[in-house]
C-alpha positions as CSV (number, residue, x, y, z in Angstrom):
1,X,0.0,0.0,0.0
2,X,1.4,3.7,-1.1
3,X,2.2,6.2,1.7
4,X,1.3,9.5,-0.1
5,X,2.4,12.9,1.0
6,X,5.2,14.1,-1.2
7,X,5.2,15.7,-4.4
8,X,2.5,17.9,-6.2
9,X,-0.4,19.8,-4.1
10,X,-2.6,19.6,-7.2
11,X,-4.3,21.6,-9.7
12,X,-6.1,23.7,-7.6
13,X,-2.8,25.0,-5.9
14,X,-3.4,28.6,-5.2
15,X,-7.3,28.3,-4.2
16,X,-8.2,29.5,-0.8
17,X,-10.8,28.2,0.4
18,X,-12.7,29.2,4.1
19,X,-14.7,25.7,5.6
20,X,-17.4,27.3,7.7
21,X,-17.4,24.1,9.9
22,X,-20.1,21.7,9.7
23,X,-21.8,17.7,8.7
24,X,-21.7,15.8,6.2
25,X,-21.2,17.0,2.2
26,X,-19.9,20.4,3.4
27,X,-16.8,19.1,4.6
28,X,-16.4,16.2,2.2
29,X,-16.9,19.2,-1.0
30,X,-14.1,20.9,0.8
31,X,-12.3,17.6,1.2
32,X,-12.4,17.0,-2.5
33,X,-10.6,20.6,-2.9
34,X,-8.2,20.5,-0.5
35,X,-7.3,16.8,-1.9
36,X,-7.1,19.0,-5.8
37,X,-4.4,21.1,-4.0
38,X,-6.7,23.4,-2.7
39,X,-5.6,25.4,0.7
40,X,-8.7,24.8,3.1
41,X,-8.9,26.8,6.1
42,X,-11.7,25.2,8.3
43,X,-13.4,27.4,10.8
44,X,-14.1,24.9,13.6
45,X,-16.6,26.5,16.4
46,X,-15.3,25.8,20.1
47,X,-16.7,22.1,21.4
48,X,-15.7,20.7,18.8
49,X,-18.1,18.6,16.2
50,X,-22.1,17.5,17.1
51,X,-20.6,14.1,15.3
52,X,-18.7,12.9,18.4
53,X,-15.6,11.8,16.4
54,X,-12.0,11.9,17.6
55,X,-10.8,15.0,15.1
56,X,-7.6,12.8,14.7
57,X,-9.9,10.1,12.7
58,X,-11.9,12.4,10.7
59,X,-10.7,11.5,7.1
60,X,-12.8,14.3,5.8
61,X,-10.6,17.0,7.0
62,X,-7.3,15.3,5.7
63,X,-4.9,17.9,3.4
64,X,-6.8,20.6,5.4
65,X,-5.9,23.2,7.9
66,X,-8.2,24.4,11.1
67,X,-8.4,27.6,13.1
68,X,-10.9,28.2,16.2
69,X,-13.3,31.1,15.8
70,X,-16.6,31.7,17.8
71,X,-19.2,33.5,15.1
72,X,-21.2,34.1,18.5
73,X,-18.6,36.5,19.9
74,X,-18.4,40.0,19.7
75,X,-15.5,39.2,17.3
76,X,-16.1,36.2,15.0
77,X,-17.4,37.6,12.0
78,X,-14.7,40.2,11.4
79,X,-12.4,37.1,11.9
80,X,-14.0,35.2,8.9
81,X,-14.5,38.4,7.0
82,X,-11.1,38.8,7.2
83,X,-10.4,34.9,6.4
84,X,-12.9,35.3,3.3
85,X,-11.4,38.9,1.9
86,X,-8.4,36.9,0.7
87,X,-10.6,33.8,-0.1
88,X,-11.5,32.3,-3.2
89,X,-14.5,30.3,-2.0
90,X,-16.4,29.7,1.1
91,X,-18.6,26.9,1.6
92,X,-21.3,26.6,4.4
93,X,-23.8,23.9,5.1
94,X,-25.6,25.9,7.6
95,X,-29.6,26.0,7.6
96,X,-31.2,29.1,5.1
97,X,-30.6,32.2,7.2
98,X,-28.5,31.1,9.9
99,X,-25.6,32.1,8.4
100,X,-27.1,35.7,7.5
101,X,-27.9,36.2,11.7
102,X,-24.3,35.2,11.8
103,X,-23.1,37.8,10.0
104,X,-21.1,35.6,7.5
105,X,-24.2,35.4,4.9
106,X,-23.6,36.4,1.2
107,X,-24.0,39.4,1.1
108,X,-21.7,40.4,4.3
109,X,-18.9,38.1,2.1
110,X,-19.4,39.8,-1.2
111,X,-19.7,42.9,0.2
112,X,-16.1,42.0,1.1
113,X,-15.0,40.5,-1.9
114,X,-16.9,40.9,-4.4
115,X,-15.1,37.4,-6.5
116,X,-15.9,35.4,-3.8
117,X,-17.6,32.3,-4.7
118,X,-20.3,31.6,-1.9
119,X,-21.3,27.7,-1.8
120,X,-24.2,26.8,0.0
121,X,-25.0,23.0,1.0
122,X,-28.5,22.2,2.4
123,X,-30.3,19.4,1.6
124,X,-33.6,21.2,0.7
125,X,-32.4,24.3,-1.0
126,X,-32.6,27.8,-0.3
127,X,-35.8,28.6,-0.7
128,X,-39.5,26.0,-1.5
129,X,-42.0,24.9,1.1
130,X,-39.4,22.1,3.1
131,X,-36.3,25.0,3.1
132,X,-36.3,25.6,6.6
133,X,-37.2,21.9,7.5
134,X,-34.4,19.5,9.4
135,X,-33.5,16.4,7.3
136,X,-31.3,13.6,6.5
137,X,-29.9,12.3,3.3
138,X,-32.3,9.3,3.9
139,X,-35.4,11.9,3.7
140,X,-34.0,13.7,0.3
141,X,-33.5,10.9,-1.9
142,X,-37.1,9.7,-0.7
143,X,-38.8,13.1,-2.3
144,X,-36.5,13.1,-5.5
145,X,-37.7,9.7,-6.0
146,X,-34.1,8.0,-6.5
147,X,-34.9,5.6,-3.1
148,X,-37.7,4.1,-4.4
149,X,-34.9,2.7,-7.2
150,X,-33.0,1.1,-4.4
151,X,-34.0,-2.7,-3.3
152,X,-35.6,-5.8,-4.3
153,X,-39.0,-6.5,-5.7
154,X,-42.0,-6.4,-2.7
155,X,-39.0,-5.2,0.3
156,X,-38.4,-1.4,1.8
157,X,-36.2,0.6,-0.2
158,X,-32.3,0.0,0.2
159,X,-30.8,2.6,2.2
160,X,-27.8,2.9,0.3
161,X,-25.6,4.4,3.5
162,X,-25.6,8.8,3.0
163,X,-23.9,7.9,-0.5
164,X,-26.3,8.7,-2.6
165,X,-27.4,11.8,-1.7
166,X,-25.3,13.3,0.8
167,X,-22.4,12.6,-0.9
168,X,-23.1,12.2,-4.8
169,X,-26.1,14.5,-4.9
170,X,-24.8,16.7,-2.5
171,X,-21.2,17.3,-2.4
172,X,-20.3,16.8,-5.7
173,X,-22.4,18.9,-7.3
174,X,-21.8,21.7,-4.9
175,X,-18.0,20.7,-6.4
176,X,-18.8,21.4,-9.9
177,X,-20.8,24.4,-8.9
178,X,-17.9,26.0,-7.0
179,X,-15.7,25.2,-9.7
180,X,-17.8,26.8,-12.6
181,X,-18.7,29.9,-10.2
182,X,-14.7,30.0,-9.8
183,X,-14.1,29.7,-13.7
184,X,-16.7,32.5,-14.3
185,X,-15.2,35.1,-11.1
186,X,-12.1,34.7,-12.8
187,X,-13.1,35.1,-16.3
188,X,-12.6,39.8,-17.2
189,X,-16.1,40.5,-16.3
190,X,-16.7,37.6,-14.0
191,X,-17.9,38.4,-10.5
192,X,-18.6,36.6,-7.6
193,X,-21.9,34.4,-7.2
194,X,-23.6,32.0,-4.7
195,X,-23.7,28.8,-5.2
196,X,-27.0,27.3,-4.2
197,X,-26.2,23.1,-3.9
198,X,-29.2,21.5,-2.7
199,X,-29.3,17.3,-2.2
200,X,-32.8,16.9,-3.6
201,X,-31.7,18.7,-6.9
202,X,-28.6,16.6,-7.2
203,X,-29.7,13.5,-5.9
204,X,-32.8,13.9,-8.6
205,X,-30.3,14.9,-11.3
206,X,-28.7,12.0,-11.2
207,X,-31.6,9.7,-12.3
208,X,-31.8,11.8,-15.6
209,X,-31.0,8.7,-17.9
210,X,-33.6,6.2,-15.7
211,X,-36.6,9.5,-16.3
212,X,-35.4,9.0,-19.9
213,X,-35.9,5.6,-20.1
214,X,-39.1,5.9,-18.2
215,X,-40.6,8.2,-20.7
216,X,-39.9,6.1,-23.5
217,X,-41.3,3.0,-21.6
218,X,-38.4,1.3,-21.1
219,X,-38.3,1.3,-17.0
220,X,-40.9,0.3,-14.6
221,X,-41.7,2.9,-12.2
222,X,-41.3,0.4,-9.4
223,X,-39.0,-1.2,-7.4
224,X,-36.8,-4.4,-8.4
225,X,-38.4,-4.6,-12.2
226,X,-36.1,-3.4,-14.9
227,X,-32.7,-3.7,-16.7
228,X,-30.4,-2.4,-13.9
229,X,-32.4,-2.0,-10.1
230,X,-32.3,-6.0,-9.4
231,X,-34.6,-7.1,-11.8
232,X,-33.0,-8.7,-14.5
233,X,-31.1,-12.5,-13.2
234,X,-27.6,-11.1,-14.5
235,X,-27.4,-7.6,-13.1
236,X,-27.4,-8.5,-9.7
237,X,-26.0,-10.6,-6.3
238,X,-25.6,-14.0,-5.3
239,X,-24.7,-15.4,-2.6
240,X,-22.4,-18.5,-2.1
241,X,-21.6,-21.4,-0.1
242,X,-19.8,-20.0,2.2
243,X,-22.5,-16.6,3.1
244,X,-20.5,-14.3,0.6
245,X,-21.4,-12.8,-2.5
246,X,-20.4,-12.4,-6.6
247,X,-22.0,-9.4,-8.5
248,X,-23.2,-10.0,-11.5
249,X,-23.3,-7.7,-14.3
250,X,-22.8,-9.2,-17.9
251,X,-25.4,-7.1,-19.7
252,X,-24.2,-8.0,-23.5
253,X,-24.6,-10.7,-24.9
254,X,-21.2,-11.9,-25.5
255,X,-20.2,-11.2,-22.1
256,X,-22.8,-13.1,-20.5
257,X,-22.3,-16.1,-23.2
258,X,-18.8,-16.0,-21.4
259,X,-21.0,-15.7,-17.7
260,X,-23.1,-18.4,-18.6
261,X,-20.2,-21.1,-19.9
262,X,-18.0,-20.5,-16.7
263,X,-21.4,-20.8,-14.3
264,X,-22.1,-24.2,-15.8
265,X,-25.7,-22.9,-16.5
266,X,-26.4,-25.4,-19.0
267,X,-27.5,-25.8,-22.9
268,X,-31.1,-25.6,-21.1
269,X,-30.8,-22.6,-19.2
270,X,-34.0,-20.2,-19.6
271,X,-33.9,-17.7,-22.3
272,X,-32.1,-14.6,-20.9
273,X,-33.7,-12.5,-23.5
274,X,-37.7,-13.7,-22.4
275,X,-38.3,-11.5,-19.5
276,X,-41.1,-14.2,-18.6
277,X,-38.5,-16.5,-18.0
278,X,-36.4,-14.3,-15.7
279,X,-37.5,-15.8,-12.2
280,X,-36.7,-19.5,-13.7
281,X,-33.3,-18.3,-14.6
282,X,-32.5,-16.2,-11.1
283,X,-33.2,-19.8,-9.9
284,X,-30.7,-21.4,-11.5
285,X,-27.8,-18.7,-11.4
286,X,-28.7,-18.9,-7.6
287,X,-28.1,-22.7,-7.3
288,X,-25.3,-22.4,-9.4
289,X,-23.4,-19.9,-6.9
290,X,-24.8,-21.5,-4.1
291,X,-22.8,-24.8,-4.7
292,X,-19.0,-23.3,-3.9
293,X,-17.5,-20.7,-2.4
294,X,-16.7,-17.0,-2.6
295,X,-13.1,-17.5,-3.0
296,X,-13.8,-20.4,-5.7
297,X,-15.9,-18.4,-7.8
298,X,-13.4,-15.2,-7.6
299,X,-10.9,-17.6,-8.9
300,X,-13.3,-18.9,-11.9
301,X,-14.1,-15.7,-13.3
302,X,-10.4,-13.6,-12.3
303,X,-9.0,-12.4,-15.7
304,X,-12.3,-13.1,-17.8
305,X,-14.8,-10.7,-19.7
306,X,-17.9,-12.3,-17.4
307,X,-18.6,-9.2,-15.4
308,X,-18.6,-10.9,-12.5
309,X,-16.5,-9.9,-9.3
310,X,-16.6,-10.8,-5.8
311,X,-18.6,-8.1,-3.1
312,X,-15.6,-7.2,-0.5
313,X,-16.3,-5.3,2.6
314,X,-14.6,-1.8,3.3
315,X,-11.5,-3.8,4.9
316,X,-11.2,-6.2,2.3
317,X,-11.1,-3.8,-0.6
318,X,-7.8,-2.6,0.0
319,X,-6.1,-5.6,-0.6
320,X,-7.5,-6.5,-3.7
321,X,-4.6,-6.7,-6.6
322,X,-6.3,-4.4,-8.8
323,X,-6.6,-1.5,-6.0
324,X,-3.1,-2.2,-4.8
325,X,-1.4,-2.0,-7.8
326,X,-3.4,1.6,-8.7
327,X,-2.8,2.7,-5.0
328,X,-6.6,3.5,-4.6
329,X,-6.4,2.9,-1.1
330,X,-3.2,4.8,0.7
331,X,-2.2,4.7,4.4
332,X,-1.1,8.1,6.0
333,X,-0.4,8.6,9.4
334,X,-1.6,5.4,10.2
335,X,-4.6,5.2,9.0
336,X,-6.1,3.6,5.7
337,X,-8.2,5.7,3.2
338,X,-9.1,6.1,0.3
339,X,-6.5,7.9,-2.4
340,X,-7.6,11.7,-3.6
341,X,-9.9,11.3,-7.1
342,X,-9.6,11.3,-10.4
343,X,-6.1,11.3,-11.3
344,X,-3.8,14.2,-13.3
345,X,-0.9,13.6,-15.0
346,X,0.6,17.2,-14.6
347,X,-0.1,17.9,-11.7
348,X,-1.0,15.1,-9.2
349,X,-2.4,14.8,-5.9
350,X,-2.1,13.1,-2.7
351,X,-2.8,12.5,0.9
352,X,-0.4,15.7,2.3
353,X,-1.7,16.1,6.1
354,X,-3.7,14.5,8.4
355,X,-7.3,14.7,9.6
356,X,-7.1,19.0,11.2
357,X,-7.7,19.2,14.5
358,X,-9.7,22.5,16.0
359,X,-7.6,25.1,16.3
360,X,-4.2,23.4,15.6
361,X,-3.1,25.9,12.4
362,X,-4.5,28.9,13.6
363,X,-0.8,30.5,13.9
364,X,0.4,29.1,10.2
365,X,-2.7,30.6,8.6
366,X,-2.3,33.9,10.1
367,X,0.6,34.2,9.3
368,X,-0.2,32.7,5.8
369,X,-3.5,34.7,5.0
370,X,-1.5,37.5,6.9
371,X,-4.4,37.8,9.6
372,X,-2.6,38.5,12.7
373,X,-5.6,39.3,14.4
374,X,-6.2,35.8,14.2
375,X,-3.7,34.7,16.5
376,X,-4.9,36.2,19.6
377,X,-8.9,34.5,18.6
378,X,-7.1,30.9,18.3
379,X,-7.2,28.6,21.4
380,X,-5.6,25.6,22.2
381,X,-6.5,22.7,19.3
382,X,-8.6,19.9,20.6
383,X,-6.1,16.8,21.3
């Protein structure tokens, strides 16, 4: 496994970026910058995080650097204003109007600077009926519809963890968002802009091509019935003898001809192509995997066109040969994680710093942003 830390900061080198501290997408979007080279200054609020992690574990503040400021005091929001003056971007994850009572709202920042690109993460949006409503990713990708996708023919919905929307519908959109604004403020007549990244718009986004396919009639509009939700026998998982699991995936017909050989499904296997045959077929690919192993089935289909691969947990992915030899997982400090994403070749990236704990840069970036105001607001980091 690589050890990262040395060489390029990235493409984004030069970006400053002020974290407002918060949950959630916030902090991975401003993850996925800092890992681009980006120099993240958190703004961590005294107590630390409502999450009740160690700080020294949080992966989401890696290649990041944290200062202490209280936007309740008398003094916080001149201390961010003067953090976001020489910013690039902000990003804040705060509930619609909170962070205009804080005094760090839009208009206070571009006031300020008027380039400043202002990204906002909420899971509902800045304005519509639910804006000022609490929520969970769970709760946004019901609305948008992309839940009832998720899960197997006559069971709940699959809660696919807080991937779906928190973290593809929500923080990487606000990532391409940011990014545009940023391309725009820098353009002659660019200004600055907010960026309004809401989970329900992303996570709804994301299910363009199913809405296509529904309005041409090729998708069921429910659950566990179509081409790619669990529906169709080879574009799915099976468990084996020993309580693991292959995924199955050989969609053309070639590939599966090469699924079907290995499996030892037989010259008188259902018709793959006679939807009305499917449950007769998902009988027989589920016998088939239930007579051997995990391991034994890994080793029939390694190095073939099958589409079939073996389901490993989050410890066991690290090892595999194909993520090893790409270094997708690295180890820093100690801890395992997953590599910075997608690669460059002129200008690479990498795991440079730890997880930042509360408070612990406060003297580097005043000295960096040239904020020596700073210094005397920053309190001892949270160990």
């Amino acid at each position: 496994m690589t050890t990262t830390g040395l060489g390029s900061r990235g493409p984004l080198t030069g970006v400053r970026v002020v974290e407002l501290a918060g949950i959630g997408p916030g902090p991975f979007a401003a993850m996925l910058l800092a890992d681009l080279g980006a120099d993240v200054v958190r703004v961590d609020r005294p107590g630390g995080s409502v999450l009740g992690i160690d700080p020294a574990f949080d992966l989401t503040n890696r290649n990041k650097r944290s200062v202490l400021v209280d936007l309740k005091a008398e003094d916080g929001p001149a201390q961010v204003l003067g953090l976001v003056e020489r910013a690039d971007v902000l990003i804040e994850g705060y509930r619609p109007g909170v962070a205009e009572r804080l005094g760090v709202g839009p208009d206070a920042c571009l006031a300020r600077n008027p380039r400043l690109v202002y990204g906002r993460m909420t899971g509902w949006g800045q304005d519509g009926p639910l804006a000022d409503r609490a929520g969970h990713d769970i709760a946004y990708i019901a609305l948008s519809g992309t839940l009832s996708m998720i899960g197997g023919s006559g069971d709940p919905p699959t809660v696919p963890a807080n991937l779906v929307g928190d973290y593809a519908g929500g923080s990487l959109y606000l990532v391409v968002g940011v990014l545009a604004a940023l391309q725009h403020a820098r353009t002659p007549e660019g200004t600055g802009q907010v960026v309004d990244a809401a989970i329900v718009d992303g996570a709804a986004h994301l299910a363009t091509m199913i809405h296509g396919m529904l309005a041409a009639g090729s998708w069921q509009d429910r659950r566990g019935a179509n081409l790619l939700d669990g529906g169709c026998p080879f574009y799915g998982c099976y468990e084996t003898s020993d309580g693991g699991y292959m995924a199955v995936g050989p969609l053309e017909p070639r590939f599966y001809d090469e699924f079907a050989t290995l499996l030892e499904l037989g010259d008188d296997a259902p018709d793959r192509n006679d939807p009305g045959q499917w449950e007769a077929l998902r009988a027989r690919v589920t016998e088939r995997f239930g007579s051997r192993t995990r391991a034994e089935w890994t080793e029939v289909f390694e190095d073939t066109d099958a589409c079939t691969a073996p389901v490993l947990s989050l410890r066991e992915a690290p090892g595999h040969p194909h993520l090893a030899a790409r270094a997708t997982y690295v180890e820093h400090g100690g801890l395992t994680q997953p590599a910075p994403a997608p690669r460059f070749s002129a200008t690479p990236v990498s795991v440079r710093s730890g997880p930042a704990l509360p408070g612990a840069d406060t003297e580097d970036v005043a000295a960096d942003w040239g904020l020596p105001g700073l210094r005397a607001h920053g309190r001892e980091p949270t160990r």
